[in-house]
C-alpha positions, 0 to 999 in steps of 0.5 A, a space after each residue: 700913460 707917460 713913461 716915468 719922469 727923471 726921478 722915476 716917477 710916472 707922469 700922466 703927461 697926456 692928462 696933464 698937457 691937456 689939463 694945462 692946454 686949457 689955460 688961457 696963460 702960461 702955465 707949469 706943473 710942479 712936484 712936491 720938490 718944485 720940479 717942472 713937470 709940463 708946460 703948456 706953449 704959452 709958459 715955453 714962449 714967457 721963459 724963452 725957452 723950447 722945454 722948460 721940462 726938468 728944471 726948478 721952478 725957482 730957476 726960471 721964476 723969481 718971486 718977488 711978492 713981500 708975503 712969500 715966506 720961502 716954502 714950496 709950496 705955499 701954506 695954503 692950497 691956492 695963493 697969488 705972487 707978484 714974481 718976475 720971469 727975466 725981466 718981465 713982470 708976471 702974477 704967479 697963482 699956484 693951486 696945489 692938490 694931492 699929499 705926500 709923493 702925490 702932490 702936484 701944483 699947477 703954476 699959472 703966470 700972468 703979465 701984468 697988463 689990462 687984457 691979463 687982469 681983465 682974465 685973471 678976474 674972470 677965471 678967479 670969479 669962476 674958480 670961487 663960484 664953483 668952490 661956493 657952490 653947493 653942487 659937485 662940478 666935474 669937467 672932464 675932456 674929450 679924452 675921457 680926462 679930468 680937467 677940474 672939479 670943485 670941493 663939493 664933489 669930491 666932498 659928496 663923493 668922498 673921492 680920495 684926493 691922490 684918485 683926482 690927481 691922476 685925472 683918470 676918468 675910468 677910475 673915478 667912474 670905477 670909484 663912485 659906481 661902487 657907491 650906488 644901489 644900480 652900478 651897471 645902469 649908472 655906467 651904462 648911462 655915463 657911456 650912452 652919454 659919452 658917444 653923442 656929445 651933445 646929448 644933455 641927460 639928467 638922473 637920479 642916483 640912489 647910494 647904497 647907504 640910502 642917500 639920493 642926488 640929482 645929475 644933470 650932465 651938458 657939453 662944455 663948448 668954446 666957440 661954438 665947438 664942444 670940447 668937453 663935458 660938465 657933470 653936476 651933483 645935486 644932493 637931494 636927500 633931505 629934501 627926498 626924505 622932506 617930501 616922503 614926509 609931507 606926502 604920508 603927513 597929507 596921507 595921514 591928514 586925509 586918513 584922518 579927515 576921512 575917518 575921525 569919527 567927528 565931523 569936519 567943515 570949512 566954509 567961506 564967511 558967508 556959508 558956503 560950505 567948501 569941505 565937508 568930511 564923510 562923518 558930517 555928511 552922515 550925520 546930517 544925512 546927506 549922500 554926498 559932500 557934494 549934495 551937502 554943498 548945495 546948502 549954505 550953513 548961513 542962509 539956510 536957516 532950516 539948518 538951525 533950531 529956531 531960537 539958535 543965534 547965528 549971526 553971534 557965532 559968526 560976530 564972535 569968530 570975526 572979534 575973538 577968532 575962534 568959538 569953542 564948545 557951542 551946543 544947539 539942536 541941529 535940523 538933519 536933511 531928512 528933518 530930524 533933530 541931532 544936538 551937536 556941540 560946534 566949535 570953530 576958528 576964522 583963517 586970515 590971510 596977511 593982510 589980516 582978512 577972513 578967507 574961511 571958517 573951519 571947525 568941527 562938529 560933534 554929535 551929542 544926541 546920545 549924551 544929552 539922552 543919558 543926561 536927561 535919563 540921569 536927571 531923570 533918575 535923579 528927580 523920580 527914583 520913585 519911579 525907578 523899577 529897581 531897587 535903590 538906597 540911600 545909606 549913611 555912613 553909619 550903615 543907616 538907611 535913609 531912603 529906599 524906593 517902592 521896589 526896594 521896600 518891597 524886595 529888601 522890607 526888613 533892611 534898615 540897616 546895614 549890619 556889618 556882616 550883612 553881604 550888602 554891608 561887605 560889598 559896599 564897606 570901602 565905599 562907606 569908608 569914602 562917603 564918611 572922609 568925604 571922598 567921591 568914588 563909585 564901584 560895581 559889583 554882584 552880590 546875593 540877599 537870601 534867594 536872590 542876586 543882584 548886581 549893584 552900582 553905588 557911588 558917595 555923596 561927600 557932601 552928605 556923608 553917605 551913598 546911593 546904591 542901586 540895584 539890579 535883579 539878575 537872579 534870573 541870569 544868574 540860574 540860567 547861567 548855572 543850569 548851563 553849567 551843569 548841563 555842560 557837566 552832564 553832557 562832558 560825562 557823557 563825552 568821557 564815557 564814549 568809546 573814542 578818543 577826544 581831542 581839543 587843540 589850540 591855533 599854536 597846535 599845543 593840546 588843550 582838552 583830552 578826555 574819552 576810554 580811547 585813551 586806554 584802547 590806544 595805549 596812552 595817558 593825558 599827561 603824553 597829550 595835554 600841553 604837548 605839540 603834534 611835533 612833540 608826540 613820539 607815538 604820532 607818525 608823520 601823517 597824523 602830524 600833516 594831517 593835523 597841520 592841515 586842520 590848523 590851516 582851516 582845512 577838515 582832514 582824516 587820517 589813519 595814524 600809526 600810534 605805537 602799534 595801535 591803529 587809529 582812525 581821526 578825524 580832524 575839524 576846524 572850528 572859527 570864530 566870529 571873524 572866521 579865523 580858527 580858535 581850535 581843532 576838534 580831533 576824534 580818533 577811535 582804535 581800528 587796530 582789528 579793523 586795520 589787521 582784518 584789512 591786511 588780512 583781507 588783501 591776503 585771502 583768496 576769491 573764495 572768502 568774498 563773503 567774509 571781505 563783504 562783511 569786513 567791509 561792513 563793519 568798516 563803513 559802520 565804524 567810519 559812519 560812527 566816527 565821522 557823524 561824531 566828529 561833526 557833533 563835536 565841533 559844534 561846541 555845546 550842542 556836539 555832546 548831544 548831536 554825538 548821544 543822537 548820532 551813536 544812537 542812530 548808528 546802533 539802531 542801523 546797524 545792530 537793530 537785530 542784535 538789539 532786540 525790541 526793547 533795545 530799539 525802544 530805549 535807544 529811540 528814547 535816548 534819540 528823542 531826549 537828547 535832541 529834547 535837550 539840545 532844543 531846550 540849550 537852544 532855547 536857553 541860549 535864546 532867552 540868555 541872549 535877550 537878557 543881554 541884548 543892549 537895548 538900542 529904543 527907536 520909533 517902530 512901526 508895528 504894523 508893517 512887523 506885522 504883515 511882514 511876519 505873516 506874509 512870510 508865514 503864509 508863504 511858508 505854508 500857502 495851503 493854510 485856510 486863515 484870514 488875518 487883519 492887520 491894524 494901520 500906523 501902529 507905532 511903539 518906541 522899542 528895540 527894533 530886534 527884539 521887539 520884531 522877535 517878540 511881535 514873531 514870537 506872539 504871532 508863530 503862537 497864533 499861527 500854530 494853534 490855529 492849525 485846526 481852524 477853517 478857517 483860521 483868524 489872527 488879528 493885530 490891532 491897538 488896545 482901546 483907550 492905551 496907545 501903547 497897548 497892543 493886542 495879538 488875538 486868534 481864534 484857535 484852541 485857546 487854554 485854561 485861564 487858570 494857567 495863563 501865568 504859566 504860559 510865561 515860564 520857560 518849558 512850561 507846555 500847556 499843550 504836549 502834542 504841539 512841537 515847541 520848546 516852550 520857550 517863546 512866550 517866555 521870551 515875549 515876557 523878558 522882551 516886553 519887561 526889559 521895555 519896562 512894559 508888561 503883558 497878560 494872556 486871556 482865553 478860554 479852551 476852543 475859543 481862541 487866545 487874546 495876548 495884550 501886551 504894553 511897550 511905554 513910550 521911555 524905555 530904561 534899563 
């Protein structure tokens, strides 16, 4: 820095000599007050004068220029004088920067001759390109001292403008650092540039405040020699932000054109497909787009149903520009038929030719089944094997089919407080203002439930109603419940404590007397967290915790001044995130003291610690065989019965005495009954809501299949089986292979006694939807054949089973629309014939 000038202030005369060094012409700096602060060589040789340092400007210059008002400096930042210095005549530029005391203004002055024009022009296209340019420019010397900048970088930088005027690169490299998300790098990339002068570099310079820009930096050169630096600023924040949107707009684009469940093609005018997404692939059953491409969508006519015009779709693309909505049958690769509906637009260039074709095509086959079962319906409710009315508005009924003359004989009418009548009122109401609605629901006529579906006919004033048998269902669902009843009395009466906790922690379900043992109440548990149970210690509360996390945990837990033994499961659902802990804790408070007791007695009571000791694996086998149980949801009551029963007949057998022995057997064997008999009932439950998905099945391989892997099972089996070739069925593939399972297991396992044993599978005669399981085993009593069908029905005791197959065989064939029938007489084998048609309808 300078020592301070005549009015005390301090001039950075070395910035400002070098700054004026560059000036090709005479020039000055001035102060707010028209002081001269420098002068470079060329300005001391115009005024004649070793030092015009110190003097006003006005007495060495005399403005002449008619547009100067008198001020100093001029109004505007930049203005140019016609002026005269002695007796020559000079243009005087002025260019002001900085406020207040800051202000400085540099004074260039030119003589008038062609060489002084010709650089005056040169410098002022310079000065403008650089105040036009959107980018900041910022020269800077050798010396580390700023020479110039344009307004865009102090703009883009928000550098104040006294900072600038001291021409101190150091501050401003201070200044802006502070404004970027990496100072140190920025700095150190600015020094790494300072030490080799002719190093060009570029970065990018992210801001704290999340803008971004682009620095390029080059030496300056006069004659081939570098004497300075220029640094440029590009500000690419829009167009980063610009960019980051284009790329997740593609992403998005492919994301979509990967997974949109509807296919995707482009194609060129004639046929050739040049994209096609996986969707479309896979519904035309292709490996790969890739393969698919062999194909032309116009010349491979295979790709079309026989009467499809092609050639008008592609005329109507070229004249309208677009096809929308074409339905036709399509021709798979494998040879199938899928019906689609197309729609598609031609893509021109400028010049207003086709490039390609691109549209979408959408499988319809589903669609075009439910409309063709729906008219179906429609012309034949005849044959509908449910029960459907027609009602008036009135409540008259008009119409009813073969099933509801049949179920509902007496209904002619809906009375008004008939239950039919009160389900369907508002949608009577409807039909009657000739309003369109529908609705579902359930409802119960006598003995038996149904659900119903009913929608108006405006135009006709009245409603059709269909109906729908689920008597069944309905009681399965019940004897479910009231199993679930009986089963959580039991779990109530047992000797433990039995805990259901939510994911969030919080206690869901208490029950069990070890509430009592362990001194508390389910007002203390049920709603409450681990974390909100005073009577817990810390180690029940990590222990829980753990379990939360998926983890099966135990712990002895202090509760109060009770001991306690829990046990803690996980249990997942479908997806395998937990939905609930089962803890089951028991008191082992006297288990607890004998163990404290224990550790105090001496060698010679080694027999009391040894039964101690048994008594606490006893009470730890009884715990955990009934934890397990328990989170096995609705069988765990029952798994819990056998596991205690099991535990006593063990461990108290002499206690118990034979009769004890004898009655807790029979506990055993009646709750694992039970719990095969939940299964079977689940099982049957499920085929009633299985969502038939009919397809075209190969019945023989079924077959072979099932006793290929029975015979493996059992290879010391003596049987012979025969099997008839190509018999095909239309039905659900799972549950007709369970039905076909379930015949052939029946077959297989009353033939043990055979030697050896027959099955044979083969084709009704004169039926071709008639199928026929035959064996050669112990057969049964004709006059029971419809019982075989009943569930838990047994004809035979002493052979394992639930009873429950056959049952399932019978709701499988039904909700096919089918039927099935048993033939057999005793030790001379059964013969199951059962019919799949070939249209399957809920």
């Amino acid at each position: 820095m300078a020592s301070p000038g005549e009015h005390g202030e301090p001039t950075p005369a070395r910035s400002w000599d070098s700054l004026l060094a560059w000036f090709p012409e005479a020039a000055l700096l001035c102060d707010a007050g028209g002081r001269i602060r420098a002068a470079n060589d060329a300005a001391r040789e115009l005024v004649a004068e070793a030092d015009p340092v110190g003097r006003r400007l006005f007495d060495v210059v005399r403005i002449e220029d008619p547009a100067y008002a008198g001020a100093w400096p001029p109004e505007t930042e930049e203005a140019s004088l016609t002026a005269r210095v002695g007796a020559e005549p000079v243009v005087l530029r002025v260019q002001t920067r900085g406020t207040g005391e800051d202000e400085r203004t540099i004074v260039s002055l030119r003589r008038l001759d062609g060489t002084t024009e010709t650089v005056e022009r040169a410098v002022s296209l310079l000065e403008a390109t650089l105040d036009a340019t959107a980018d900041g420019i910022l020269v800077v010397d050798l010396d580390g001292s700023i020479v110039t900048w344009n307004q865009a970088f102090q703009q883009m930088w928000n550098v104040p403008g006294d900072l600038l005027a001291e021409r101190d690169d150091e501050k401003l490299l201070s200044f802006v650092a502070d404004q970027l998300e990496d100072p140190d790098s920025f700095l150190d990339n600015v020094r790494e540039v300072y030490q080799d002068p002719e190093t060009e570099s570029f970065d990018v310079l992210r801001f704290e405040d999340g803008r971004c820009f682009h620095r390029y930096s080059k030496p300056q050169r006069v004659g081939g020699q570098v004497v300075g630096r220029v640094w440029s600023f590009r500000d690419v924040t829009d167009q980063e932000r610009i960019e980051k949107r284009l790329r997740r707009s593609e992403q998005q684009f492919r994301s979509l054109f990967e997974n949109v469940p509807i296919g995707i093609y482009r194609t060129t005018p004639d046929g050739r497909i040049l994209l096609a997404n996986p969707w479309l692939v896979d519904m035309l059953g292709y490996e790969s787009a890739e393969e698919m491409a062999t194909r032309n969508l116009e010349a491979d006519t295979e790709f079309f149903e026989p009467d499809y015009s092609r050639e008008k779709f592609r005329r109507q693309l070229e004249e309208d520009g677009e096809v929308r909505g074409i339905e036709a049958r399509w021709i798979r690769e494998d040879g199938s038929e899928i019906y689609v509906r197309e729609s598609a637009r031609a893509v021109r260039d400028e010049q207003g030719d086709i490039l390609y074709y691109e549209g979408t095509v959408e499988d319809i086959s589903e669609r075009r089944e439910y409309e063709r079962r729906l008219r179906r319906m429609a012309r034949f409710p005849e044959e509908n094997p449910n029960p459907i009315l027609e009602v008036t508005a009135e409540g008259e009924v008009t119409y009813r089919n073969p099933p509801a003359r049949e179920r509902l004989a007496e209904l002619t009418h809906l009375e008004p407080d008939s239950p039919i009548r009160a389900a369907v009122d508002h949608l009577l109401d409807a039909a009657q203002e000739g309003r369109e609605i529908d609705d579902q629901g359930e409802v119960s006529v006598d003995d038996a439930t149904f659900e119903w579906k009913a929608y108006t006919l405006p135009d006709e004033g009245s409603l059709r109603l269909y109906l729908h048998d689920v008597t069944d269902r309905v009681e399965a669902k019940q004897a479910l419940r009231e199993s679930e009843q009986r089963l959580q009395t039991v779990v109530s009466e047992a000797p433990i404590l039995l805990l259901t906790l939510n994911p969030d922690g919080r206690v869901r379900f208490v029950t069990g007397t070890g509430l009592q043992e362990l001194g508390l109440t389910a007002d203390e548990l049920e709603g409450r967290h681990p974390q909100e149970m005073d009577a817990l210690d810390e180690d029940a509360r990590r222990s829980i915790e753990h379990a939360l996390e998926g983890h099966h945990a135990q712990t002895l837990a202090h509760i109060d001044d009770r001991w306690a033994q829990i046990q803690l499961s996980p249990v997942r659902d479908e997806d395998g995130e937990v939905e609930s802990v089962i803890a089951v804790a028991i008191d082992v408070t006297d288990r607890k003291e004998a163990e404290d007791e224990v550790r105090h007695l001496n060698e010679n009571l080694e027999q009391i610690v040894e039964e101690r000791t048994a008594e606490l694996e006893a009470a730890n086998r009884e715990l955990k065989a009934f934890s397990y149980s328990v989170s096995h949801d609705l069988r765990a009551p029952l798994q819990t019965i056998d596991g205690f029963s099991q535990i006593l007949l063990e461990s108290r057998s002499e206690e118990l005495g034979e009769e004890g022995r004898h009655l807790l057997s029979r506990i055993r064997r009646a709750s694992q009954t039970m719990a095969d008999r939940i299964d079977a009932l689940l099982t049957l439950s499920r085929v009633t809501r299985h969502e038939l998905n009919p397809d075209r099945l190969d019945l023989s391989d079924m077959a072979r299949e099932i006793l290929t892997e029975l015979h493996e099972r059992n290879p010391e089996r003596s049987i012979e089986w025969e099997v008839e070739d190509d018999m095909r069925a239309t039905g659900d593939p799972s549950l007709v292979r369970a039905m076909l399972d379930n015949l052939i297991r029946n077959a297989w396992k009353f033939t043990r006694e055979e030697d050896p044993a027959r099955i044979q599978v083969y084709r009704a005669e004169g039926d071709e939807n008639a199928f026929v399981v035959e064996d050669n085993g112990e057969g049964f009593d004709p006059a029971h054949a419809d019982e075989l069908f009943q569930p838990f029905e047994r004809l035979d005791e002493d052979v394992e089973g639930t009873g429950i197959g056959l049952a399932t065989v019978e709701r499988i064939v039904r909700r096919h629309n089918g039927a099935i029938e048993a033939d057999g007489e005793p030790g001379e084998g059964a013969c199951f014939t059962f019919v799949l048609p070939e249209e399957t309808d809920e």
